[in-house]
C-alpha positions in Angstrom: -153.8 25.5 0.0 -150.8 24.2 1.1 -149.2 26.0 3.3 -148.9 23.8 6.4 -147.5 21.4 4.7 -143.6 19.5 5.0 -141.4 18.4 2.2 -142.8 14.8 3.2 -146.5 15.8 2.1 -145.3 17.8 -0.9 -143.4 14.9 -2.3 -146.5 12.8 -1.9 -149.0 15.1 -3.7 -146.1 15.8 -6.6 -146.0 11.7 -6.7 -149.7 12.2 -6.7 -149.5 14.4 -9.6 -147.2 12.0 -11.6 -149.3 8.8 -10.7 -152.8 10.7 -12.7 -150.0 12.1 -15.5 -149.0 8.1 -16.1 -152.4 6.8 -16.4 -153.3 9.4 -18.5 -156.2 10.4 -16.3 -157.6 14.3 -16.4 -157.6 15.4 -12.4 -155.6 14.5 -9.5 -158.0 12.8 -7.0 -158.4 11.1 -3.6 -156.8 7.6 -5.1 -153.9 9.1 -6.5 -153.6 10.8 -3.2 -153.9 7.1 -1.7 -151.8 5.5 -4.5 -149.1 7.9 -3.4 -149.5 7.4 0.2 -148.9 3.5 -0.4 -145.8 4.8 -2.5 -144.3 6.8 0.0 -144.9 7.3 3.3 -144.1 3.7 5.2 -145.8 3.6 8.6 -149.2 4.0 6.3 -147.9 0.9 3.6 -147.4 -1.0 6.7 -150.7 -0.1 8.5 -152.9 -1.2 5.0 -150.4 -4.4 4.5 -152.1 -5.7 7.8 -155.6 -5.6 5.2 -153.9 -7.1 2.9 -153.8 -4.1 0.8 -150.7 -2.6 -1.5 -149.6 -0.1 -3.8 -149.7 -2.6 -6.6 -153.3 -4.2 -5.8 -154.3 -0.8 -5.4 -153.2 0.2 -8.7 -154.4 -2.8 -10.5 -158.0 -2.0 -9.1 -157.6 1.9 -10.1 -156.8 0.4 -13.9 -159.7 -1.8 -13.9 -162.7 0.4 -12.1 -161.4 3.7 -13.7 -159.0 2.6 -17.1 -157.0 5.1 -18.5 -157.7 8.4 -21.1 -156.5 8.8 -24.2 -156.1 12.7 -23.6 -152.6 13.3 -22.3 -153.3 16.6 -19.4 -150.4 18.8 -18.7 -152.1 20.3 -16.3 -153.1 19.1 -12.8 -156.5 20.3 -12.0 -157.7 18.9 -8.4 -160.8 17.5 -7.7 -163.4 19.0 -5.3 -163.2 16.2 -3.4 -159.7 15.9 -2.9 -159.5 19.7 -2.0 -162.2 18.9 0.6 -159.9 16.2 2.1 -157.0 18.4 2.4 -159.1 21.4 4.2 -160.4 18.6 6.6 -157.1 17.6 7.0 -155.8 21.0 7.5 -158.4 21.2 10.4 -157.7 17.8 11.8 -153.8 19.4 12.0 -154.7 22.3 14.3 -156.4 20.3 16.7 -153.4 18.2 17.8 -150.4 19.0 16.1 -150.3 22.6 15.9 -151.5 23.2 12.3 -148.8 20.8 10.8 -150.7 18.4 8.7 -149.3 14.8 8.8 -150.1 12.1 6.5 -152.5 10.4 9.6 -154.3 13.8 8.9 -154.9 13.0 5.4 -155.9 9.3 5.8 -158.6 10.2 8.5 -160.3 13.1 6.7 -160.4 10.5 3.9 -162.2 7.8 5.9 -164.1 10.9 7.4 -165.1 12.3 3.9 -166.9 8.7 3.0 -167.3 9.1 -0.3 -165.0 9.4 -3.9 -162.8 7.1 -5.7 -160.5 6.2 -3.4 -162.9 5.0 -1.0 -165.2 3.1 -3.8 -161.9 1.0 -4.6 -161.7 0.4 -1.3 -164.6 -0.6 -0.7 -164.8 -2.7 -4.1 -161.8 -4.6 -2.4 -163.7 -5.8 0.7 -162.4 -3.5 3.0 -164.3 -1.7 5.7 -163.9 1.7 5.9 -165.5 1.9 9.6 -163.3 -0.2 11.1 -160.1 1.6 8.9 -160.6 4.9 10.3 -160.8 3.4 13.8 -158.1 1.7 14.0 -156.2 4.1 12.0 -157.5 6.7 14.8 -156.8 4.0 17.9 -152.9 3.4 16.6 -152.7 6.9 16.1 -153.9 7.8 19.6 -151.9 4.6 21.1 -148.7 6.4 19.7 -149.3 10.1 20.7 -151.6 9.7 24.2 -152.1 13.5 23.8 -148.6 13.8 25.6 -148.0 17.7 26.8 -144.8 17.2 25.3 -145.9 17.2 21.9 -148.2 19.8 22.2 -145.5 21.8 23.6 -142.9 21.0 21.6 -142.4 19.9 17.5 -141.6 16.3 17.0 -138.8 16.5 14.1 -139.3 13.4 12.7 -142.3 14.8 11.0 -141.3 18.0 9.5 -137.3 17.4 8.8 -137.0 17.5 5.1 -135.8 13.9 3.9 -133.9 15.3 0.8 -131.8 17.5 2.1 -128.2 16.3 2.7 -125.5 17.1 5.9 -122.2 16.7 4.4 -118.8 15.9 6.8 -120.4 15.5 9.9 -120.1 11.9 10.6 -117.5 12.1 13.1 -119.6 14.2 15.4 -122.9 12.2 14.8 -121.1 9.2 15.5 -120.2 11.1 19.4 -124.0 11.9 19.7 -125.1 8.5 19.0 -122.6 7.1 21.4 -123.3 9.4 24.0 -127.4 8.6 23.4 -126.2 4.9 23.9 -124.8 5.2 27.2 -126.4 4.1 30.5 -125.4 7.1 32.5 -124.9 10.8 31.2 -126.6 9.6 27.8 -127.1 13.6 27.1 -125.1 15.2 24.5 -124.7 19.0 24.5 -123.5 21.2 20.8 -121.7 23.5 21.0 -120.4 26.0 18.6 -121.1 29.6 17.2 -123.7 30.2 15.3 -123.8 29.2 11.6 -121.8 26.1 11.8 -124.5 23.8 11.5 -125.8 22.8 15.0 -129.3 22.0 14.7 -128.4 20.7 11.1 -126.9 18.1 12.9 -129.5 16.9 14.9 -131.8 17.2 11.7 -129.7 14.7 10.0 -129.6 12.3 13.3 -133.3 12.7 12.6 -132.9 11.2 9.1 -130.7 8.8 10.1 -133.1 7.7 12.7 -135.9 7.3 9.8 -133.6 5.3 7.2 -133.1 2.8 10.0 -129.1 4.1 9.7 -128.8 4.0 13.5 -128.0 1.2 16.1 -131.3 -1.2 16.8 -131.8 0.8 20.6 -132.5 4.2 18.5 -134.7 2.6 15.8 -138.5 4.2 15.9 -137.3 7.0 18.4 -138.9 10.5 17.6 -137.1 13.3 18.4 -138.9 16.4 20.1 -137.8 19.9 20.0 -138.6 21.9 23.2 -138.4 25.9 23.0 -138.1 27.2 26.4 -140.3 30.5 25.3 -143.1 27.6 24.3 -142.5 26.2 27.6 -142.9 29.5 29.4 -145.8 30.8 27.7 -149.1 30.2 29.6 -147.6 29.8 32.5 -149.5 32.9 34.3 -149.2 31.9 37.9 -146.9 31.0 40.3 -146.0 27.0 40.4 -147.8 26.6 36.4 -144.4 26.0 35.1 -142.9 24.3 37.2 -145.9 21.6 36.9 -146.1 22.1 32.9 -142.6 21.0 33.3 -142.5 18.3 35.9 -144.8 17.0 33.6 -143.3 16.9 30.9 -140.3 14.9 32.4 -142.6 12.5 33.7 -144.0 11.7 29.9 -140.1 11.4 28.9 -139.2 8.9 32.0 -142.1 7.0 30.8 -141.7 6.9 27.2 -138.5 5.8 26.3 -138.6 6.4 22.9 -138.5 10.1 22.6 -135.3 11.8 22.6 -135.7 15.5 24.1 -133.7 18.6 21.8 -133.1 21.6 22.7 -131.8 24.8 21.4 -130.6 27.6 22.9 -130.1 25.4 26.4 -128.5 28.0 28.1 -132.0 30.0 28.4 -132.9 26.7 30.3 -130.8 27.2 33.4 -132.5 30.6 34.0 -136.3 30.0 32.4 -138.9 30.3 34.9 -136.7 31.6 37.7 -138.0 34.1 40.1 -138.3 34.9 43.5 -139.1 31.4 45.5 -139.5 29.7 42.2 -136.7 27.1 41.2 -135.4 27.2 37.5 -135.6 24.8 34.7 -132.4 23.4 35.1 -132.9 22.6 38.7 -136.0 20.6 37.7 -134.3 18.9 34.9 -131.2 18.0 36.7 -132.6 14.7 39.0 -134.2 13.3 35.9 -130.7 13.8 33.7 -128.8 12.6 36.8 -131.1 9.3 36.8 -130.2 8.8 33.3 -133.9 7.8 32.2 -134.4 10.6 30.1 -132.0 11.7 26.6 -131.4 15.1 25.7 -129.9 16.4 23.0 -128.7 20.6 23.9 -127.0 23.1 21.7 -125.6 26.3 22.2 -122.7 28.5 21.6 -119.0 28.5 23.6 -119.6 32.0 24.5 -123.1 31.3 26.4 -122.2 27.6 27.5 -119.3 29.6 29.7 -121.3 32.1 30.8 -124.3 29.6 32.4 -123.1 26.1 32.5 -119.9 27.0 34.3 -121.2 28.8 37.0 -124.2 25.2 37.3 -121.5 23.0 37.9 -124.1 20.1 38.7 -126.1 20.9 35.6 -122.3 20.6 33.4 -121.6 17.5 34.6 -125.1 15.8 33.4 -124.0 16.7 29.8 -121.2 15.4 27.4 -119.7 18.0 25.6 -119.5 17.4 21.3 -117.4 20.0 19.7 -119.1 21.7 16.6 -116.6 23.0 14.8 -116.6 25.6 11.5 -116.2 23.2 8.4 -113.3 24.4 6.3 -112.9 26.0 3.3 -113.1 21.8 1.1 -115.7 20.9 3.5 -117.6 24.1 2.6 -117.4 23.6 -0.9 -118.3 19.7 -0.4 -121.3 21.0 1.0 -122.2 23.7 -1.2 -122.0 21.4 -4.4 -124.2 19.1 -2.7 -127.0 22.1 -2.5 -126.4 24.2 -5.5 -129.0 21.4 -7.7 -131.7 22.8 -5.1 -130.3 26.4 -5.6 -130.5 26.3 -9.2 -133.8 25.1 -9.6 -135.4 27.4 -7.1 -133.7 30.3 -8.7 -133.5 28.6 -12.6 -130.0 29.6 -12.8 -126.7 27.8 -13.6 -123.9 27.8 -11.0 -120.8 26.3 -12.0 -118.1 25.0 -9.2 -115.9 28.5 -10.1 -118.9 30.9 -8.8 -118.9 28.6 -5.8 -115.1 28.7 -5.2 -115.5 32.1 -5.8 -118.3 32.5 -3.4 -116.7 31.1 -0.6 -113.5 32.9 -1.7 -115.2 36.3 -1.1 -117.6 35.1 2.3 -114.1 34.0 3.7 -112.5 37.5 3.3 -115.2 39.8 3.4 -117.8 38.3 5.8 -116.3 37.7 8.6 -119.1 37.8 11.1 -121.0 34.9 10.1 -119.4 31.1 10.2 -119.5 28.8 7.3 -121.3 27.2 6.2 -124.5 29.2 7.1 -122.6 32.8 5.6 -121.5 30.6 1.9 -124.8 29.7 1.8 -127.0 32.8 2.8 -124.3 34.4 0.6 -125.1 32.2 -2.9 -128.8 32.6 -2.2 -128.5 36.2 -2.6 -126.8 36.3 -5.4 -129.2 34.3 -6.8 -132.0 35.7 -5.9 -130.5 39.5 -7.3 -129.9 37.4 -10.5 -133.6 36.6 -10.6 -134.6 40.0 -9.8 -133.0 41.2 -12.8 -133.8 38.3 -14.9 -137.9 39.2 -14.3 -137.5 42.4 -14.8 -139.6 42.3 -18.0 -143.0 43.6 -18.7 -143.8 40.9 -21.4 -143.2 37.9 -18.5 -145.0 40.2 -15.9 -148.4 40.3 -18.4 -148.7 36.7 -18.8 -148.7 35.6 -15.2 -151.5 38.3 -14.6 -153.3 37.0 -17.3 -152.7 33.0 -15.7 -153.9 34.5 -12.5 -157.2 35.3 -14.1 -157.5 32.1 -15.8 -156.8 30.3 -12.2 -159.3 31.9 -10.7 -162.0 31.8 -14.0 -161.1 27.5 -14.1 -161.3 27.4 -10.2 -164.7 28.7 -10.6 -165.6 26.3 -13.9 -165.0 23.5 -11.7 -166.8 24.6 -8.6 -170.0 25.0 -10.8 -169.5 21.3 -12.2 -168.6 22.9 -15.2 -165.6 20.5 -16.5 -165.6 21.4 -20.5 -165.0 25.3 -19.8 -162.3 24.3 -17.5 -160.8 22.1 -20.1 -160.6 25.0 -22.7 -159.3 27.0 -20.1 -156.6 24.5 -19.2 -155.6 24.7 -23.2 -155.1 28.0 -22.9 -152.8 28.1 -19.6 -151.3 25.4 -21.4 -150.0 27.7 -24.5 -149.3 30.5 -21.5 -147.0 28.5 -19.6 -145.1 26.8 -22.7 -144.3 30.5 -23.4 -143.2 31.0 -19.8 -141.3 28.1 -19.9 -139.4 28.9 -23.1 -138.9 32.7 -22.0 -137.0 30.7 -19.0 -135.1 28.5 -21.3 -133.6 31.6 -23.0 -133.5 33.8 -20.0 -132.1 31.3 -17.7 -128.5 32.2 -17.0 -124.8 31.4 -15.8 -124.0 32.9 -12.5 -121.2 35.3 -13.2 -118.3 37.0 -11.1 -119.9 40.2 -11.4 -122.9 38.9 -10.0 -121.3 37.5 -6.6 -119.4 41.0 -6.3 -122.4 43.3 -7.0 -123.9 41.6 -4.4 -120.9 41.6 -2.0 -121.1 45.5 -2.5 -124.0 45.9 -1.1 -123.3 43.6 2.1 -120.0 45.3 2.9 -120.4 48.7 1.6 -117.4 48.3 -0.6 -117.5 49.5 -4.0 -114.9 47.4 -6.5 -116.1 48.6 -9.7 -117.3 51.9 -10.1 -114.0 53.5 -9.2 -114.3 56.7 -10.6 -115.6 58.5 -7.5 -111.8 58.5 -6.7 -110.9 61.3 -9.0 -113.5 63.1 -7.5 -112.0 62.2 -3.6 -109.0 63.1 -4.9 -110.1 66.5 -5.9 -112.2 67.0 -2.7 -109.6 66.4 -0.6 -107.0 69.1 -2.7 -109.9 71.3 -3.0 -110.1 71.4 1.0 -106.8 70.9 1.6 -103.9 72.9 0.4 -100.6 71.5 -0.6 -101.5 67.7 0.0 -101.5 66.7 -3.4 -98.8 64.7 -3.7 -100.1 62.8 -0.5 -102.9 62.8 -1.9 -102.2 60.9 -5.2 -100.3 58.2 -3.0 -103.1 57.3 -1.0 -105.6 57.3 -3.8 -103.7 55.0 -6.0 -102.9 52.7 -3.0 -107.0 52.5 -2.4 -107.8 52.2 -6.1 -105.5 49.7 -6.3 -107.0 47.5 -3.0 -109.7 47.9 -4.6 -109.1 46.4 -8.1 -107.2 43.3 -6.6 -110.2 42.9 -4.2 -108.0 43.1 -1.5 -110.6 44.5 1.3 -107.8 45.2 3.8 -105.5 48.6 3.5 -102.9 49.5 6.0 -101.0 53.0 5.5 -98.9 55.1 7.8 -98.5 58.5 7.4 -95.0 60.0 9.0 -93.6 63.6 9.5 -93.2 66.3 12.0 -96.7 67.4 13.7 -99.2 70.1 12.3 -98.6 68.6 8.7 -102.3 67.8 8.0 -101.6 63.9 8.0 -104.8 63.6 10.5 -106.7 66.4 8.5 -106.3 64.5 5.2 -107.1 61.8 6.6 -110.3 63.2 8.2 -111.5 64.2 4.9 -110.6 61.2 3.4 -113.1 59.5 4.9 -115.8 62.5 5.8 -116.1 62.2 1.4 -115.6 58.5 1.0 -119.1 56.6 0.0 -120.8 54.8 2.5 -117.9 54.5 5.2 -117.8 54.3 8.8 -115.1 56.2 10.7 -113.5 55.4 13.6 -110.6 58.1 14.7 -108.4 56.6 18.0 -106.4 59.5 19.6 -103.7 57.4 21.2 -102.0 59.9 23.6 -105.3 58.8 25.8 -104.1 55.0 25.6 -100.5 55.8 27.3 -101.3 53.9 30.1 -101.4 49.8 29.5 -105.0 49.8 31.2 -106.3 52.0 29.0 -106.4 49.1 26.1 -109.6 48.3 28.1 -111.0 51.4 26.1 -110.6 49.1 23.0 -111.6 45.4 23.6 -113.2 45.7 26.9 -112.8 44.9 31.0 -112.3 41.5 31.5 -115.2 39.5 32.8 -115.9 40.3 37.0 -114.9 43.6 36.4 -116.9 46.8 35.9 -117.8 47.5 32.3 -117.8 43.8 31.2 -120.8 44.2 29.6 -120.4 47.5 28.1 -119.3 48.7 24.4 -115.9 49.2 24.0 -114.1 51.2 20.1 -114.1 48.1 18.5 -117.7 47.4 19.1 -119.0 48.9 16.0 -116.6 46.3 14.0 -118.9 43.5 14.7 -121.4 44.5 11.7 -118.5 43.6 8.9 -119.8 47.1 7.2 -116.2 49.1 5.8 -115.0 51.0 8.1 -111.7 54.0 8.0 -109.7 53.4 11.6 -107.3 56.3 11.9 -104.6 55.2 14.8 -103.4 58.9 15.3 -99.9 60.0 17.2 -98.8 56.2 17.1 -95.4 57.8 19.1 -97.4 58.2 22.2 -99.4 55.3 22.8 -97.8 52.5 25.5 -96.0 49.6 24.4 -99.1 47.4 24.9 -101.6 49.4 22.6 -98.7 49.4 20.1 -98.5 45.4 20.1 -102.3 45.4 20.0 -102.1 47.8 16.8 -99.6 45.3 15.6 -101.2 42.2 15.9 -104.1 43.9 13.4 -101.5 44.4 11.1 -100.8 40.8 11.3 -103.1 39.1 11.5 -106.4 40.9 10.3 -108.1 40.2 13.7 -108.5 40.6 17.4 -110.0 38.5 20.3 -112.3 40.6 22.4 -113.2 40.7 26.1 -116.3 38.4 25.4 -113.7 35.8 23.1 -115.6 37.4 19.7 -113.4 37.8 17.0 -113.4 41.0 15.7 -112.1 41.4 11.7 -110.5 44.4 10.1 -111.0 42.9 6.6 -113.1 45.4 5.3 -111.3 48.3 6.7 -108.8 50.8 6.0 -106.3 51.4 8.6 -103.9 55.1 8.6 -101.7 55.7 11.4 -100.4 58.7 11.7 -96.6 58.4 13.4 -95.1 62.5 14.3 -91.5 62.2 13.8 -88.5 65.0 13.9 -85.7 66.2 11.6 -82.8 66.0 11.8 -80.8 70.0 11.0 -77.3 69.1 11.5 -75.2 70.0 9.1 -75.0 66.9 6.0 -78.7 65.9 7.1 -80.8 69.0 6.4 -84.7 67.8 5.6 -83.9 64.8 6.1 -85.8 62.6 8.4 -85.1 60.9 11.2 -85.9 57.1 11.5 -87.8 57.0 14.4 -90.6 54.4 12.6 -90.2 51.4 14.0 -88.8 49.1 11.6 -91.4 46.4 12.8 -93.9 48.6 11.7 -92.8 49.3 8.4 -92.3 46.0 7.4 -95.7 45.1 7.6 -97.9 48.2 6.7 -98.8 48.5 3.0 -96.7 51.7 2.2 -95.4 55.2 4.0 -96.5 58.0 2.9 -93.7 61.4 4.5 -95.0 64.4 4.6 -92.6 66.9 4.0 -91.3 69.8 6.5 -92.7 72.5 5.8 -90.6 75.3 3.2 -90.9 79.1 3.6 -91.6 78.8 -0.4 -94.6 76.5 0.5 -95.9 78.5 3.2 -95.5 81.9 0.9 -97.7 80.3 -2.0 -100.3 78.9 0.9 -101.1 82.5 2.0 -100.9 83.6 -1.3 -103.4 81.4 -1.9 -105.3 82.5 0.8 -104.6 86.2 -0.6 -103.3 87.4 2.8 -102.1 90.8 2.5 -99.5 91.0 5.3 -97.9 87.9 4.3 -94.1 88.6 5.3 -95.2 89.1 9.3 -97.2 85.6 9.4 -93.8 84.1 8.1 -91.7 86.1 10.1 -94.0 85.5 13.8 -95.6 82.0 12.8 -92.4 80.2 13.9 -93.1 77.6 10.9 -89.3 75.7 11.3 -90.3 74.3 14.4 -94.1 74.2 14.1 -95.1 73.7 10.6 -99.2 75.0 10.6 -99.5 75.3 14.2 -99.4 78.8 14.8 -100.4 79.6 11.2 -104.4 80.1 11.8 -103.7 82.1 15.1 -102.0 84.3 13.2 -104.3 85.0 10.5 -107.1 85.3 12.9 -105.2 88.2 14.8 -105.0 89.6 11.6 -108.3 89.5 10.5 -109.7 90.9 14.1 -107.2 93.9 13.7 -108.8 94.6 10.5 
């Protein structure tokens, strides 16, 4: 019955609900509806103050006319009546505010409905109900004047929720209010990437704006939201917009008191453009210019350089306020602030470890969302996989079937006037939801580390616990592979341990002479590893500084800007296997690049995005030579750089190949003219090369 309703209207029917539970009264009706209303919402207190008419009087008259019951109800059971003022309501909502029902709503199907409690009282206090619901209906109509804006658009005021809480942002609401304040280019524009809180911002201005907690020249503003696809839409021939919108600017010139928002502004310097037509920002520029109009925009760095700078004229109307990530205190600040709604949604505990914890892991491992939208989306699954597993229980699932049918059997009772059915059904709810409740009272549980990685799992495609499936890499890869075993064994116990230290970020090079395997195992590596996305770089193509364009991008202007480049596929934070192979032969530019990875876990792209390696595993494979002068036989030759060394994980050398090694490979393969292959294959200076030339030969000439 509710579902067009704000946190403003829900708090008022719960304070409905507590106001018939105090006065010991059976069901929730239109003057506990009213009582609340007096309680809660001020622009009504203050409308009925001018009739001399308050909470308490109110009250005191509902005590006298109606008394109290000595039958305490723990259930609240609405009345007809009050259900039919909420459905008129609910109809009174779509005709002018888009289906969002207001408390004006309420009052005026109240006044409408004529008839119940609340309107006796009234009544009974010498107060005409006419002349309430036409003056209620004239201030109502005085304040909105059926302005297109608010049809378009959603006035915030109305449906921000007043409990929730914007923690560390006082320094940039401060700039917004100061930039609202000014007489000239009064129009502050947000900028920062998505997730850090940008519209949050402008919620909490909202608040602010309610509680009286702004300077006296911003108190009763109402801030609208403006969509530029709402503002589009309808718009079916030529010149439409353009007068939808002209009109609208006209309504905010001439009413002061509304301070414009909106999101995504960088679709406005485009919207409605078309051959002959001019563009939303060219329509909104005069009125910004003339400073009789406030706007609030946000949008991200990347798009506010990509369509403000090229509208210099547009840039200049708007003062620029700096959104920037809250770090890793701040987060947690915040995140305290919200686990109390958390945990009641979810009915679990969450202790301030599982949130350091949590924004331990969304710092390493998501690293394509910004705090603190990734912490929080983050926590809310967890919880939410807790729950899941919490209700997995036949027993719980029974009893809210069997509630469902005593809903819907009482709903029924109390249509047909049929009140002492409903109360015995109401008993028996009542002994259905105490066992609910206690079920929840001993299921209800701590969040745990295992929960927040369980879930991290399944967001990065990393698997920290089950390790066993590397003893069976490790044998895939031998089984395929001959001779690697010792390789093998390195590289697994470097993963498993990553893995157990929840480390996320693996760098290994592999160094020998060519036609080792080092790419092959590598290949197989990650053709067999779980859930992983490969990425193989062959970097004698990048010997040529241009070619790093293959790997971030063209710069913006040039041809390709806008197309993929290798790293592209990064940008979904799944785990990914990069093998960097023949490291020797790339240019000294793709080498730095490769370095800086190394370092520093990250790379700017074309676009600016920052693109993360930590949930990767990165092998380079580096072809080196031996050294066969006398003293130095099989010994290698340090061609690595010593850079490189230093800040890769480990180096696995593979080994020159030995006659003995290459007699019990073709053993293995049971090749029967073994002593030619050895003898032709040339295997000092090429290892495997020529190996599987040979045995083909041999196998046509059989």
């Amino acid at each position: 019955m509710f579902n067009n309703f704000g946190m403003h209207l829900t708090n008022i029917f719960k304070r409905a609900e507590q106001e018939r539970y105090e006065l010991k009264q059976p069901y929730v009706g239109t003057e506990h509806l009213l009582l609340s209303i007096l309680a809660l919402d001020k622009d009504s207190a203050k409308f009925f103050q001018e009739y001399n008419l308050t909470y308490e009087l109110f009250k005191k008259e509902l005590l006298i006319v109606v008394g109290t019951s000595n039958i305490q109800s723990e259930i609240n059971l609405y009345t007809p009546m009050l259900k039919r003022v909420v459905s008129n309501a609910e109809v009174l909502a779509k005709e002018n505010n888009n289906g969002k029902v207001l408390v004006k709503h309420l009052l005026l199907s109240l006044f409408e409905e004529g008839e119940g409690i609340a309107i006796r009282l009234l009544i009974g206090l010498g107060l005409d109900i006419d002349t309430l619901y036409e003056n209620l209906n004239n201030v109502e109509k005085g304040k909105d004047k059926k302005l297109e804006i608010y049809e378009t658009g959603i006035i915030l005021n109305d449906v921000v929720d007043d409990n929730e809480v914007v923690v560390g942002r006082d320094k940039e609401i401060d700039l917004i209010i100061e930039t609202l304040l000014r007489k000239k280019k009064n129009n502050p524009i947000l900028i920062g990437d998505a997730g850090v809180g940008k519209t949050a911002i402008v919620e909490e201005l909202v608040r602010r704006i309610k509680r009286k907690e702004v300077p006296d020249n911003l108190y009763n503003f109402k801030v609208v939201m403006l969509e530029m696809g709402s503002l589009v839409s309808g718009t079916k021939y030529r010149g439409e917009f353009e007068e939808k919108l002209t009109k609208i600017i006209k309504e905010l010139e001439q009413n002061r008191d509304i301070i414009l928002f909106i999101d995504e502004i960088h679709a406005m310097v485009n919207a409605g453009g078309a051959e002959g037509a001019i563009t939303a920002g060219d329509i909104f520029k005069p009125a910004l210019a003339r400073g009789k109009i406030k706007c609030i925009g946000a949008t991200t760095n990347y798009e506010y350089n990509k369509f403000f700078s090229h509208d210099l004229a547009l840039m200049r109307r708007f003062e620029v306020v700096n959104i920037d990530e809250p770090n890793k205190e701040e987060t947690k600040e915040i995140l305290l602030k919200v686990k109390k709604e958390y945990e009641a949604h979810h009915f679990v505990k969450i202790s301030e470890e599982v949130i350091d914890k949590v924004i331990m892991y969304a710092d390493k491992f998501i690293t394509n969302k910004k705090n603190p939208d990734k912490t929080i989306d983050f926590l809310d699954s967890i919880c939410s996989k807790v729950v899941i597993e919490n209700n997995k229980n036949d027993e719980k699932r029974k009893i809210y079937q069997e509630l469902e049918l005593l809903k819907r059997k009482k709903e029924e009772c109390i249509k047909h006037n049929n009140y002492e059915e409903a109360l015995n059904i109401y008993n028996k709810e009542n002994i259905l939801n105490k066992k609910i409740s206690n079920y929840d009272k001993k299921k209800r549980r701590n969040i745990s580390e295992d929960d927040i990685i369980n879930v991290l799992e399944r967001k990065t495609n990393f698997n920290f616990t089950k390790l066993e499936f590397l003893d069976n890499l490790k044998n895939t890869i031998n089984n395929k592979l001959y001779g690697v075993d010792k390789y093998t064994e390195k590289i697994i116990n470097l993963i498993k341990n990553n893995l157990e230290n929840r480390e996320g970020f693996l760098k290994v090079v592999l160094e020998g002479e060519e036609y080792l395997g080092k790419s092959t195992l590598i290949k197989v590596l990650a053709e067999n590893y779980p859930m992983s996305n490969f990425l193989r770089i062959d970097l004698k193509e990048f010997k040529n500084s241009l070619d790093i364009t293959k790997l971030i991008g063209t710069v913006q202007g040039y041809v390709g800007y806008n197309d993929e480049h290798l790293f592209s596929k990064l940008k979904n934070n799944k785990f990914s296997i990069i093998l960097f192979d023949h490291y020797n032969d790339a240019c000294k530019n793709i080498k730095d690049l490769i370095k800086e990875i190394l370092k520093e876990k990250y790379i700017i792209d074309n676009r600016g995005d920052k693109i993360c390696f930590n949930n990767t595993f990165i092998f380079i494979t580096n072809d080196t030579f031996i050294n066969n002068r006398v003293g130095f036989s099989n010994e290698f030759a340090n061609n690595l750089e010593s850079e490189l060394e230093t800040i890769v994980d480990d180096v696995v050398y593979f080994e020159k190949l030995k006659e003995d090694v290459l007699s019990n490979y073709l053993d293995y393969l049971k090749v029967d003219n073994k002593d030619y292959i050895i003898k032709n294959s040339d295997y000092e200076k090429y290892n495997y090369k020529n190996i599987d030339k040979l045995l083909k030969k041999e196998v046509i000439k059989n």
